[in-house]
C-alpha angles and dihedrals in degrees: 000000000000093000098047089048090050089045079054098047094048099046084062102047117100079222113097113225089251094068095040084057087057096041085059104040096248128108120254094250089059089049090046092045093044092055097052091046101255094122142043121224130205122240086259096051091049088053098048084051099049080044094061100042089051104242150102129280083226095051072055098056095022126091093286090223097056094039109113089216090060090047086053095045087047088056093043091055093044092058095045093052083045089053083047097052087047091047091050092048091052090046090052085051100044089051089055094051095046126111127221090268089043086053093058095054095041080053082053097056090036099106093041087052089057100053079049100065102027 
């Protein structure tokens, strides 16, 4: 159940699983291998990885809907779909503003702008 629950929970989070590796102290493989259960983790590594997803070892055991931890990161990933969907609509209106020598810059950030609002 934990793991599904961590798989859940990370999944949710704005973090990649790269970052919440780091945040722990642990590489990304082990994270990985620790949600899909190949992999056990100790009680400390559990606790570095609940610590860097900013919630609780007991969102992690608990029922995941009723988990305060889950509510917060929901928010959290409702806001942040709500910022990306602002982002996207200035975007749309910059381009339409731009001039040819605009366009070229905007082309330019183009790829960064992607990674953004993956």
């Amino acid at each position: 159940m934990w793991q599904e629950n961590l798989k859940r929970f990370v999944n949710l989070s704005d973090k990649t699983q790269e970052y919440i590796a780091l945040e722990a102290g642990i590489n990304q493989g082990t994270l990985s291998n620790i949600i899909t259960g190949k992999r056990s983790a100790s009680i400390e590594t559990l606790e570095a990885i609940v610590d860097a997803l900013g919630i609780s070892m007991l969102d992690l055991f608990q029922d995941i809907e009723s988990s305060k931890g889950y509510k917060k990161l929901q928010c959290e990933y409702q806001s942040s779909l709500a910022q990306t969907d602002s982002l996207k609509s200035e975007l749309v209106e910059l381009i339409s503003r731009s001039t040819e020598k605009n366009l070229l810059e905007l082309r330019n950030l183009l790829p960064l702008l992607q990674k953004i609002l993956r």
